[in-house]
C-alpha positions in Angstrom: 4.3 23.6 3.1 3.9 24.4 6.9 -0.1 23.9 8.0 0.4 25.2 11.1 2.5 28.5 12.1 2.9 30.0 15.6 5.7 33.1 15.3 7.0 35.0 18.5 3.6 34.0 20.8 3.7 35.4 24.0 1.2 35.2 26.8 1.5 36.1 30.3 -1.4 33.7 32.9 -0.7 35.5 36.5 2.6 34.5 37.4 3.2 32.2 34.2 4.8 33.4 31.0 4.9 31.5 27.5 7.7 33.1 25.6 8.1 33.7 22.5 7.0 30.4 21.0 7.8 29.8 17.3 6.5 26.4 16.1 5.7 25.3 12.7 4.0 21.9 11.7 3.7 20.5 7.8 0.5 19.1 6.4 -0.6 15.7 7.8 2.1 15.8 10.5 1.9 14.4 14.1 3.6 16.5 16.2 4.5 16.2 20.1 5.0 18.2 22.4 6.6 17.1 25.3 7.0 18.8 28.8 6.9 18.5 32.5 3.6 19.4 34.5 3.4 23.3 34.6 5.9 23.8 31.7 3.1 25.7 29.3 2.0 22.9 27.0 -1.8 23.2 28.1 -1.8 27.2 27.7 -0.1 26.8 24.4 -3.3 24.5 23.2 -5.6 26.7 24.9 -3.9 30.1 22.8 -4.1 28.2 19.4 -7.9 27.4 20.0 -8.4 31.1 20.9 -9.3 30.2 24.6 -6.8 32.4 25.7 -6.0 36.2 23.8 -2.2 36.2 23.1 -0.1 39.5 23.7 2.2 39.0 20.5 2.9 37.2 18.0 0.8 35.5 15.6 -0.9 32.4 14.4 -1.4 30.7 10.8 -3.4 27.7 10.0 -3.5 26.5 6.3 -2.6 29.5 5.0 -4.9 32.2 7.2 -3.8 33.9 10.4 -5.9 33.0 12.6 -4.2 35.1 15.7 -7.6 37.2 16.6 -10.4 34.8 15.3 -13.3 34.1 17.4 -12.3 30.0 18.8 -15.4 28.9 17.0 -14.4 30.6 13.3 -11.0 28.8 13.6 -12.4 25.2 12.7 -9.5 23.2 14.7 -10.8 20.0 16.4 -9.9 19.7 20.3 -9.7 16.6 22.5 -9.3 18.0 26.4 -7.9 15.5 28.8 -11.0 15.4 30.5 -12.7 14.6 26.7 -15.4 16.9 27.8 -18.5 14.3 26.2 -22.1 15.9 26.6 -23.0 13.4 29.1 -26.7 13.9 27.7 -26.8 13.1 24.5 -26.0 9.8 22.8 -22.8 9.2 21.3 -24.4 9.7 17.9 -25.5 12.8 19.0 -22.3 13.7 20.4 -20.6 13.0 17.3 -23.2 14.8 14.7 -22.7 18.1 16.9 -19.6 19.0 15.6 -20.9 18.3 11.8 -23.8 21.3 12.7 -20.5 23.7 11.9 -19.9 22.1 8.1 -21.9 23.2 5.0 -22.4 18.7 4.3 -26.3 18.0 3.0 -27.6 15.4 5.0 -26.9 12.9 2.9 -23.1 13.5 2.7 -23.2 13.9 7.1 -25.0 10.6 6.8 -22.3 9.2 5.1 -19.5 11.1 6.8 -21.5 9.8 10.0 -21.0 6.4 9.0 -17.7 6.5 7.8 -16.8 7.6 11.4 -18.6 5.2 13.6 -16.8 2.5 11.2 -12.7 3.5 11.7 -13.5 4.3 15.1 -15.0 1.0 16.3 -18.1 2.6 18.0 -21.1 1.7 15.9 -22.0 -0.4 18.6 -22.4 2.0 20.6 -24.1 4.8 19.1 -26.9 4.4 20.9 -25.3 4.7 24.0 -25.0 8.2 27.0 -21.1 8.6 27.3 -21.6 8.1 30.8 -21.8 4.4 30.5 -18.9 4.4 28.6 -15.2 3.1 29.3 -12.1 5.7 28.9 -11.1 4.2 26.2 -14.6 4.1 24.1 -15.3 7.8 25.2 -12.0 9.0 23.7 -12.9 7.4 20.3 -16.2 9.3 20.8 -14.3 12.4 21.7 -11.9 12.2 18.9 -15.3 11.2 16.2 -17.1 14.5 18.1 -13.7 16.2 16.7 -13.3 14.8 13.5 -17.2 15.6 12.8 -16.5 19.1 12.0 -13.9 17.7 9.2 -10.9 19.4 10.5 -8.1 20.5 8.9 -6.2 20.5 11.9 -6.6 18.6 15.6 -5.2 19.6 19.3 -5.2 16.8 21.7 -4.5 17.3 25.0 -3.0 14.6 27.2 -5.5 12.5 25.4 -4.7 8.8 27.1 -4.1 10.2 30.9 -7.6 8.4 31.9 -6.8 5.3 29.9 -5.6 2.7 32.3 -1.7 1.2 31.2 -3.2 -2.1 29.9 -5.0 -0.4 27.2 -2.9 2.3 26.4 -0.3 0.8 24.1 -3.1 0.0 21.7 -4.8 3.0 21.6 -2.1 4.5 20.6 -2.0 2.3 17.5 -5.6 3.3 16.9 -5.5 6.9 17.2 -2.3 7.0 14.7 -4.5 5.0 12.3 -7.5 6.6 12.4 -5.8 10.1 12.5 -3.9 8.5 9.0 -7.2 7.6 7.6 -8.6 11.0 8.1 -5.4 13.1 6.6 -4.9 15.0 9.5 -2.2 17.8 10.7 -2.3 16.9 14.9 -0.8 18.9 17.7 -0.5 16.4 20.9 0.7 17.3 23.9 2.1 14.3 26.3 4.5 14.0 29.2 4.6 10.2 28.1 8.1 9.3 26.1 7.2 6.2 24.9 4.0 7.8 23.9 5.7 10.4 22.0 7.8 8.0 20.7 5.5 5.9 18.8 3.0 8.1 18.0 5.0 11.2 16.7 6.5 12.5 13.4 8.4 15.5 15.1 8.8 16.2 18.6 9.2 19.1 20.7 10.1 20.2 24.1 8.5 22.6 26.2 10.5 23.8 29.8 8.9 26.8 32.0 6.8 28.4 29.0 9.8 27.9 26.1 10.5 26.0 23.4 13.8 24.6 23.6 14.0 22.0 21.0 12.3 20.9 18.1 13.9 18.1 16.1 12.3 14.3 14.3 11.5 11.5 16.4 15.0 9.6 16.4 17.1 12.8 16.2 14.8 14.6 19.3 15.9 11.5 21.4 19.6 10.8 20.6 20.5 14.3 20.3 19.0 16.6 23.4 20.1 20.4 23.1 21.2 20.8 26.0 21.3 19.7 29.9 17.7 20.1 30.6 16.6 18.3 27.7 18.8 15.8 28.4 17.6 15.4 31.7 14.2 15.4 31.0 14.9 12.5 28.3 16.7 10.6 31.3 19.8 10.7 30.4 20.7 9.8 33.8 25.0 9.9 33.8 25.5 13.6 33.7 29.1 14.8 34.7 30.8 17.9 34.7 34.3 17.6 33.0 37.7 19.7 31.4 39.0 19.1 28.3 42.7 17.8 28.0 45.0 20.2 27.1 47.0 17.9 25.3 44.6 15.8 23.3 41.0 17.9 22.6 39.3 14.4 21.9 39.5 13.4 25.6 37.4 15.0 28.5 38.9 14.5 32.1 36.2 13.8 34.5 38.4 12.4 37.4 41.0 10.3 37.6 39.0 6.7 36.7 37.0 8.6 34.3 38.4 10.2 30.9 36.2 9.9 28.1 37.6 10.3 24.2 34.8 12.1 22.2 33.8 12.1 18.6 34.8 15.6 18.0 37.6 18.2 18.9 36.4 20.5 22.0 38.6 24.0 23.1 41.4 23.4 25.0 40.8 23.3 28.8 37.1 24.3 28.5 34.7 23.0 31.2 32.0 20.9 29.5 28.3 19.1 30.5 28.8 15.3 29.8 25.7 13.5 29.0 25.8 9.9 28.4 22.2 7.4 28.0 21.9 4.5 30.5 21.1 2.6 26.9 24.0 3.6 25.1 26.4 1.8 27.5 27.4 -2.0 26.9 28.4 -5.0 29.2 31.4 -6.3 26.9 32.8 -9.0 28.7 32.6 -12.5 27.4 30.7 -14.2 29.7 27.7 -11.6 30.7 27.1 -10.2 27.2 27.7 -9.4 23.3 28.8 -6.3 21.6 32.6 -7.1 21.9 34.0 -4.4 19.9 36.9 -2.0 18.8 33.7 0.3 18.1 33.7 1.0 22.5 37.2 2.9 22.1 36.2 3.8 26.0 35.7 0.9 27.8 36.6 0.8 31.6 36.6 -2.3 34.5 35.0 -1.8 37.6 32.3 -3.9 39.5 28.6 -4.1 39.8 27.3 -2.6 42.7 23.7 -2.8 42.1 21.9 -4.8 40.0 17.9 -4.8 39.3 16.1 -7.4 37.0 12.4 -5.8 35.9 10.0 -6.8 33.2 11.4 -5.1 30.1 14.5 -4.0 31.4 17.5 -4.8 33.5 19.0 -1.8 35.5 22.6 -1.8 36.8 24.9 0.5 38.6 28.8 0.5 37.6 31.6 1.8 39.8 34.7 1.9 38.5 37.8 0.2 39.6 39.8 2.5 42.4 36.6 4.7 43.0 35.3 5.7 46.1 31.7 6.9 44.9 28.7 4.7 45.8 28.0 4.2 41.8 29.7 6.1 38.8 26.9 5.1 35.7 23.8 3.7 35.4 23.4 1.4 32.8 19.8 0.0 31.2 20.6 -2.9 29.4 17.9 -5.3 27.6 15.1 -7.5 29.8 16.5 -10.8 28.9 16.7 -12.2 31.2 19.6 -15.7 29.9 21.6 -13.2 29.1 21.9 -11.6 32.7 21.7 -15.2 34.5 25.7 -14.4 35.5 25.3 -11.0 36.7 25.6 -10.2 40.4 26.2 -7.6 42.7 30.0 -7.7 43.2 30.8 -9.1 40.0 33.8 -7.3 38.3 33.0 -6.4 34.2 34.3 -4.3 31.4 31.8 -2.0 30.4 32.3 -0.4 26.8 31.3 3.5 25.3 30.8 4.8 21.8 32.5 8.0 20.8 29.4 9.5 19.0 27.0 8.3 21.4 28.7 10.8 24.4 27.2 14.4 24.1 28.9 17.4 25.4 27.3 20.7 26.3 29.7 23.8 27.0 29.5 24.6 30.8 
C-alpha cells in the first residue's frame, strides 16, 4: 500500500552526502520530515522531483519507478520555500498553468478551476499579480498552482517559513484540510515541532544526510532512537549513568541521583539517560497535583530558577546535597494559579515515571 518508495538513495552535493535513504510513505499520508538546517532535507526533495540525478538507489511513486524520469514526466506537485509564483501572471493564471500538463477538456479545468479557488479561499483574488499578495494568500496560490496539475503526490518545502507567527497556527489547519479535501500523499519538510506535530501522520528525522528514525506522530516524540534524536526533540536532562550491579532496574547517576527504570538493563553497563522537561512533575501538596505512587522516583531538592512565560512555566531543580548549579529542567503547564507559590529557593518534591525515562547504551 506504500505510494511513495525511496530504497538505498545516495547522492553526493560537493562536500555533502545523503546516504542511503530508504523512506516509504502510504496513500493519502502526511508525512514530516524533520531536521536541522544543512541535515539533507532540501536535497532529498530536490532528488525525488528529479532536480538532482541520484547515484544509487531508486524511486517509486504509485506503483512506477520513477528514479531516471525527466522532473516534468514525474507529475509530483512542489511548493519551494520561496513559493516561486510567476509574478506576471494573475493568480488565475498562475494556478491554470499547472492544469496545461493534464489531459481535462476545458470544461472539466473550468470546474477543477473553480473547485480550487473555492477550498483555497482565493476567489477573491483571482484577478490579482502575486506580487500584491500577503505570505499567507500566495502560499494558497502556490499550493492551488500545485494541486492544478491533479497530483498524486505533493513535496512542500518549509512551506510556512515566510508566514509571520500570528498566522501560522491557522494555516496549518488550512493546508491539512485542503490537502484532506484533495486525497493527497504529502512529503513536508519542517524544522518546526509543533508544526510537525499537528500537521503530520508519520514523522521522520533527518541528521547530516541520514535517516535515523521514522516512527507515528505520538511514538516519534515519546520514543527518540537515540541521543541525537533525543536532543534534537529537546529532551533537555541528558546524563550519563551505570547500571546497579545489584538491582538492574536502577541506574546510578551520582550519589543524589539513581533513577529505577521500566525495564532490566546489563549489569554495570554505562547507559545515555534521557528524560523530557514535560515528563517531570511538581508533587508536593501545596504547588501542584499528580500526587502519586505512579512517580516511584521522586526526589527533594529546591528551585533554583524559576521562569513564568505565556504557555509555559520553566523551572530548574537541584537536588538536596548537590553542588551543581541545576540538576533538571522541568516545563510544567502555563497556569499560571497553579504556580502563584513557586519561588526561587522554595524546597519541593519532584516526582518521575518509570516508563517515561529512556535509556540509550553508551
Amino acid at each position: 500500500m506504500c505510494h511513495l518508495v525511496l530504497h538505498d538513495l545516495s547522492l553526493g552535493l560537493n562536500q555533502f552526502r545523503l546516504d542511503k535513504i530508504s523512506l516509504s510513505i502510504k496513500k493519502g499520508e502526511y508525512h514530516i520530515l524533520l531536521g536541522p538546517s544543512g541535515s539533507g532535507k532540501s536535497s532529498l526533495i530536490k532528488s525525488i522531483l528529479g532536480f538532482y540525478n541520484v547515484e544509487s538507489g531508486y524511486i517509486w511513486c504509485d506503483g512506477r519507478e520513477i528514479t531516471k524520469e525527466l522532473p516534468e514526466s514525474r507529475r509530483i506537485g512542489y511548493v519551494p520555500q520561496s513559493f516561486a509564483l510567476f509574478s506576471h501572471m494573475s493568480v488565475e493564471e498562475n494556478i491554470r498553468y499547472g492544469m496545461r500538463m493534464t489531459d481535462m477538456t476545458n470544461d472539466e479545468a473550468d470546474k477543477y478551476f473553480n473547485r480550487l479557488v473555492d477550498v483555497l479561499g482565493i476567489r477573491h483574488l483571482c484577478s490579482r499579480k502575486t506580487d500584491n499578495l500577503s505570505g499567507g494568500e500566495k502560499q494558497r496560490v502556490a499550493i492551488g498552482r500545485s494541486l492544478g496539475m491533479k497530483p498524486d503526490t505533493i513535496l512542500l518545502d518549509e512551506p510556512f517559513s515566510a508566514i509571520d507567527e500570528n498566522n501560522k497556527r491557522m494555516l496549518w489547519y488550512e493546508l491539512k484540510q485542503i490537502i484532506d479535501e484533495f486525497n493527497v500523499t504529502v512529503l513536508h519538510v519542517t524544522h518546526n515541532l509543533e508544526e510537525a506535530e499537528i500537521l503530520g501522520d508519520r514523522l521522520s528525522l533527518m541528521i547530516n544526510g541520514k535517516i535515523i528514525q521514522t516512527d507515528d506522530c505520538m511514538d516519534f516524540f515519546k520514543f527518540p532512537v537515540n541521543e541525537a534524536a533525543a536532543r534534537y526533540l529537546n529532551y533537555r536532562n541528558i546524563f550519563k549513568g551505570k547500571v546497579d550491579s545489584l538491582n538492574p532496574k536502577s541506574i546510578i547517576i551520582h550519589d543524589n541521583f539513581i533513577l529505577k527504570v521500566a525495564g532490566d538493563l546489563p549489569d554495570k553497563e554505562t547507559v545515555t539517560v534521557c528524560i523530557n522537561p514535560l515528563n517531570i512533575r511538581i508533587i508536593d501538596d501545596d504547588c501542584h497535583c499528580d500526587n502519586t505512587a505512579a512517580y516511584t522516583n521522586q526526589y527533594s531538592g529546591l528551585i533554583v530558577n524559576f521562569l513564568q512565560l505565556l504557555e509555559y512555566n520553566l523551572l530548574w531543580f537541584r537536588f538536596a546535597g548537590s553542588t551543581n548549579k541545576y540538576d533538571l529542567e522541568i516545563k510544567c503547564p502555563g497556569y499560571a494559579d497553579q504556580y502563584s507559590n513557586i519561588y526561587i529557593g522554595k524546597k519541593i518534591r519532584i516526582g518521575l515515571r518509570e516508563p517515561d525515562i529512556i535509556c540509550y547504551s553508551g
